[in-house]
N, C-alpha and C positions, 0 to 999 in steps of 0.2 A: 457715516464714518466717525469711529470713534476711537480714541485713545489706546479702550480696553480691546477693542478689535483687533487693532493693528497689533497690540502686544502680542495677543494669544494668535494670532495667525503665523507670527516671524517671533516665538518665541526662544526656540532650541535656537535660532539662528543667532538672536543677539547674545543668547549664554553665551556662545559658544566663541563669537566674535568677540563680547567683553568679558570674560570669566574672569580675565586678571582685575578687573578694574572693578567688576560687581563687587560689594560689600554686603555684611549680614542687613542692615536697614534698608538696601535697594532691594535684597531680595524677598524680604519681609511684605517692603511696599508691594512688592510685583505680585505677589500670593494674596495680597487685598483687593486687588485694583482685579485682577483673574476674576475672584470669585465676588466681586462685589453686583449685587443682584441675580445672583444665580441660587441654585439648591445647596451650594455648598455651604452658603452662610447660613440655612434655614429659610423658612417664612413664618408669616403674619395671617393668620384666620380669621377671615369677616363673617359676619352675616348678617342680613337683612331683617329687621325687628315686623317689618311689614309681608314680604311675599318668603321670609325664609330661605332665600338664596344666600347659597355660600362661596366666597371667593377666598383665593390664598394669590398671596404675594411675596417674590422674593425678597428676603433683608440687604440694606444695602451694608458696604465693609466698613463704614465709618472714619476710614482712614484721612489725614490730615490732605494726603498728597493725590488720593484720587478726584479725578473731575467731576464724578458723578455723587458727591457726599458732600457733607459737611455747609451748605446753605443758611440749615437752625443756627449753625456756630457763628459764621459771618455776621449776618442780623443779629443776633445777642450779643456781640463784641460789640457791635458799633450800639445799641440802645443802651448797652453798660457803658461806654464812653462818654455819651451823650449826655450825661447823669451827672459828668464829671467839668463841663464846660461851663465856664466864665463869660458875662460878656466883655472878651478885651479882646483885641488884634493879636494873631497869633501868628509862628515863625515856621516854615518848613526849611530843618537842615539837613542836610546830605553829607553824610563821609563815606567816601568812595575808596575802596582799596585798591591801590596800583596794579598795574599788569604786569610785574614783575613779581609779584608776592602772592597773584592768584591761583599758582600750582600749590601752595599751600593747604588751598582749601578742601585740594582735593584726597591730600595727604593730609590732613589732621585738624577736618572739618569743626568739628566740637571745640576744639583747644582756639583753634582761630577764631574762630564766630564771636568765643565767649568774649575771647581779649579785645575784638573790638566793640562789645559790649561795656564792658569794665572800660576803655579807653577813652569813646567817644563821651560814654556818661561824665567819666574826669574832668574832662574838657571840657565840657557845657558848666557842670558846677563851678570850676576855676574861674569861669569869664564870669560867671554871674554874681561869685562871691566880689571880683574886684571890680565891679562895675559901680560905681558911686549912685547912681541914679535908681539900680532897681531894688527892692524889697532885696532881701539873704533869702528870700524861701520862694523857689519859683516851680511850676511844672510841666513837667513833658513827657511824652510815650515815646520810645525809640521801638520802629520795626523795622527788621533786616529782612533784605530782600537779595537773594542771591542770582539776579539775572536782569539783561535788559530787554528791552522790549523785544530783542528778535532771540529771547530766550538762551544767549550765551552766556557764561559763566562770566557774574559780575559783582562781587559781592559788593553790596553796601548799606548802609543803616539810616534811615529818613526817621529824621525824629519833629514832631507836632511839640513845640513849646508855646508856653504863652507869653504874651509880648509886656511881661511886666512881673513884679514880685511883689512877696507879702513884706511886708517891716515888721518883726517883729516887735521892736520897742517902741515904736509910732501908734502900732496898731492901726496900719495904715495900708491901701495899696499904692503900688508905685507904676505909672503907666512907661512904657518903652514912649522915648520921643519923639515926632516926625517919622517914625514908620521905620524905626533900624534897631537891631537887635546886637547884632556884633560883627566885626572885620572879617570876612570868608577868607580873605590872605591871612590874617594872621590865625583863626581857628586851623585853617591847612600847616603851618607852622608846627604850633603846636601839636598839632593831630600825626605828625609824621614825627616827629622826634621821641612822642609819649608810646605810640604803637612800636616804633622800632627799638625802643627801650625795654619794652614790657617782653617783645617778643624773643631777643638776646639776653637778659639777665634773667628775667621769671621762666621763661620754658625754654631758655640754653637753646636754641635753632642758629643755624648756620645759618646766613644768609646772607644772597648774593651782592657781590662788590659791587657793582653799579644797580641802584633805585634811581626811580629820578628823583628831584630836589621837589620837581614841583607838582604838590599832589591836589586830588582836586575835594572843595567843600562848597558847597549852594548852600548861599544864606538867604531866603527871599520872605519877604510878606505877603501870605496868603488870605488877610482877612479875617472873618470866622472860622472859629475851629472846625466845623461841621465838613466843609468841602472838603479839606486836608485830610478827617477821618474816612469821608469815601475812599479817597484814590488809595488808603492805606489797607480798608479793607477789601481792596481785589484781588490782591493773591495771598491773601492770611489762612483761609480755610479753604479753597477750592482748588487746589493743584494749582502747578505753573501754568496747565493749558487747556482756556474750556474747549468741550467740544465742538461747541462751534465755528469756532477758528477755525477747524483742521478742514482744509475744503477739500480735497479728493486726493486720489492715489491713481497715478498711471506709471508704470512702465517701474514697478518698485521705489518709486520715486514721490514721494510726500510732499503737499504744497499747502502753507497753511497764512492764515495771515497777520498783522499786528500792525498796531497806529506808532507810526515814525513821531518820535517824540520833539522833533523840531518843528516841521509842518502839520503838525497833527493830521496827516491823512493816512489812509490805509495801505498797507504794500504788502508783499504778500513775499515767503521764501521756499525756495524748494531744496530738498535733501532726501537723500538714499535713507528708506525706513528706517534700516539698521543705525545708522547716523542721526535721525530722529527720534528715535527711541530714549538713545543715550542722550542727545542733547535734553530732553524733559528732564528722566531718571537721575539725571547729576548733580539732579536738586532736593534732591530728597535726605531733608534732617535727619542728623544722628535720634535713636528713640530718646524721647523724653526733652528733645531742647527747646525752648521755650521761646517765639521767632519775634513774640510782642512781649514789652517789660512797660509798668511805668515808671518814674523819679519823681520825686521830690514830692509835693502836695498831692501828684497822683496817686503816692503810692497807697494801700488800704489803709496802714497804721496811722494816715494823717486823714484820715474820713472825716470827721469830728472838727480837725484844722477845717479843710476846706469847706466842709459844712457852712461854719463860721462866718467866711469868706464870704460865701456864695448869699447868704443872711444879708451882710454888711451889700452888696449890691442890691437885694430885693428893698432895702430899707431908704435906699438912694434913688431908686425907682427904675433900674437899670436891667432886672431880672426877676422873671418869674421861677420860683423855686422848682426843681423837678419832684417830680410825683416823687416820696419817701416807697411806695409799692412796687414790689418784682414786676419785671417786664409780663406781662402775661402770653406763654405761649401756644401758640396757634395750634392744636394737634390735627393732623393729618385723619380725613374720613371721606372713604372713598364714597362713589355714590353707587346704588346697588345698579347694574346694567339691563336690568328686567323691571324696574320700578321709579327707578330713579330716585329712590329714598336713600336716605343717611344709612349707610352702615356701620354696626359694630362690630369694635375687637372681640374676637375671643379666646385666640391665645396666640400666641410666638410660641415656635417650635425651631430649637436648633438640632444639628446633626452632629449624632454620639462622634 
C-alpha cells in the first residue's frame, strides 16, 4: 500500500471532489508523485562489466513532497548541519499558529509561511539583542512544519538555536545559564502582537474579531544539537507521509498510523481515501518556498565567523574541528542479478 497507489487508483474521483481547492503546485506535485518510478520519467541503463547483462530502471520524480524520493536530500541536510555545530547546550522553540488564522494558509500559503518566517526570526533576534548575558551574535535554523502528528493542518516553525552568543567585542563566547534561554509567555506575547501587526499593515488582510489572547510557544532544552537536527529532518525532504504508515485500505476507508506526541506510543486514524488524499496534498509547498532557513552565525556569509568560533573551542579543548571536505556521496550501484557483480551506468534516457 502506497501513497502513489491510492492516488492513481481514486484519481478522477479526488479532482473531481476537490477541483475547487486543488491549486497549480498540488497538481504539479500530483503529476510527480504519478509518474515517479514509472516510464514516464525515463530510466537508468546498467550493465554488467563481468557477464554483460543489462538491466534498466525507472527514474524516480525527485519531488520535494513525494514519499518515494528525496533520501540523498535528507542525509546531506543533516551532514551539512553537522558541519555547522558548536559544543554548547541548544534550545528547541516552537511558534505555533492559532486555529483561528489557519484558513489563511490555505488561502495564501506563500504570503503566510513567509511572514511567520520574517516574524518569528524578529523575535528571537529582539530577545537575544536585549538579553545582558548572551553574546549580540547567536544562531539558529528555523523549519516550518505545516501539520501535526495525525497530519492535520498546523502550521508552525521549530527553530534549533544555540544556548548562548558570540561577543563581539570580548571576543568571547557567552554560555545560556542554568539551562534557560528565554520566557515561552513572553516570546508568545510578542509573537502574537509582531504576527498580527505584520499581517494587518504589511499585507492589508482582514481579520477576524475574535483571536485568542493566548498563543502558544515551547521553549525547552534539548541538550546537543545533534538529536534536535534529527527530529527536524523527518519531514524536510520525504513527504508528509512515509509509506509505511499507510497500513491498509478496507471498505474505501484508509487506516494509517503516527506516534501521539504526548505518550509517545503509536495510534493509528482512519478516513475515507478521498479525505485522505487531501489531508496529505494540503501540504504541499508553493514551487520554490524554501521550508529550512538559517540566522545569524548559521547563515553562509558568516562561515568564516563561525569558523572562528568553532577554532576558539577546539583550542579550549572542547571540539574536534569538522572535516573542511564535502560530505562524500554514496552513488547508487545495483548488483547484476546473474552474477552478483557491481554494475555499471551507462546512460539515462528520458521521454521526448
Amino acid at each position: 500500500m502506497t501513497f502513489q497507489s491510492l492516488l492513481r487508483d481514486y484519481y478522477d474521483d479526488f479532482c473531481a471532489t476537490y477541483s475547487t481547492q486543488i491549486n497549480h503546485d498540488i497538481r504539479y506535485a500530483m503529476k510527480a508523485i504519478l509518474t515517479c518510478h514509472t516510464e514516464k520519467q525515463g530510466h537508468s541503463r546498467w550493465q554488467c562489466s563481468h557477464c554483460e547483462h543489462q538491466s534498466e530502471y525507472a527514474m524516480s520524480c525527485g519531488h520535494r513532497h513525494c514519499s518515494q524520493c528525496q533520501y540523498q536530500a535528507t542525509s546531506d541536510w543533516f551532514a551539512k548541519q553537522q558541519q555547522k555545530l558548536l559544543p554548547v547546550d541548544y534550545f528547541m522553540v516552537t511558534f505555533t499558529l492559532p486555529a483561528e488564522l489557519r484558513y489563511l494558509a490555505k488561502k495564501y500559503p506563500k504570503a503566510l509561511y513567509q511572514a511567520m518566517f520574517t516574524v518569528t526570526a524578529s523575535v528571537i533576534k529582539s530577545f537575544a539583542n536585549n538579553d545582558k548575558h548572551l553574546g549580540n551574535r547567536i544562531g539558529f535554523t528555523s523549519v516550518l512544519h505545516t501539520h501535526n502528528r495525525r497530519r492535520d493542518l498546523h502550521p508552525h516553525i521549530h527553530m534549533v538555536i544555540t544556548g548562548g552568543g558570540f561577543d563581539d567585542k570580548k571576543r568571547q563566547w557567552n554560555n545560556c545559564k542554568n539551562k534557560y534561554l528565554f520566557n515561552a509567555f513572553a516570546l508568545a506575547k510578542v509573537w502574537r502582537a509582531r504576527l498580527l501587526a505584520y499581517l494587518t499593515t504589511e499585507l492589508k488582510w482582514t481579520l477576524p474579531d475574535h483571536i485568542t489572547k493566548k498563543w502558544v510557544v515551547d521553549c525547552r532544552h534539548v541538550g546537543q544539537g545533534k538529536p534536535a537536527l534529527l527530529y527536524l529532518s523527518t519531514y524536510l525532504y520525504r513527504g508528509v507521509m512515509a509509506d509505511k504508515d499507510i497500513l491498509f485500505i478496507h471498505h474505501d476507508q484508509v487506516t494509517f498510523r503516527y506516534k501521539e506526541s504526548q505518550t509517545q506510543t503509536m495510534k493509528t486514524r482512519t478516513l475515507p481515501v478521498l479525505q485522505f488524499l487531501w489531508l496529505i496534498l494540503q501540504h504541499v509547498l508553493p514551487k520554490g518556498f524554501r521550508r529550512v532557513r538559517d540566522y545569524g552565525l548559521l547563515r553562509g556569509h558568516e562561515k568564516k565567523r563561525l569558523q572562528a568560533i568553532q577554532f576558539m573551542f577546539m583550542l579550549a579543548g572542547q571540539l574536534t574541528l569538522p572535516s573542511p571536505n564535502k560530505t562524500v556521496r554514496i552513488k547508487a550501484q545495483p548488483f547484476c542479478p546473474c552474477c552478483q557483480h557491481v554494475m555499471q551506468l551507462t546512460g539515462i534516457f528520458r521521454p521526448k
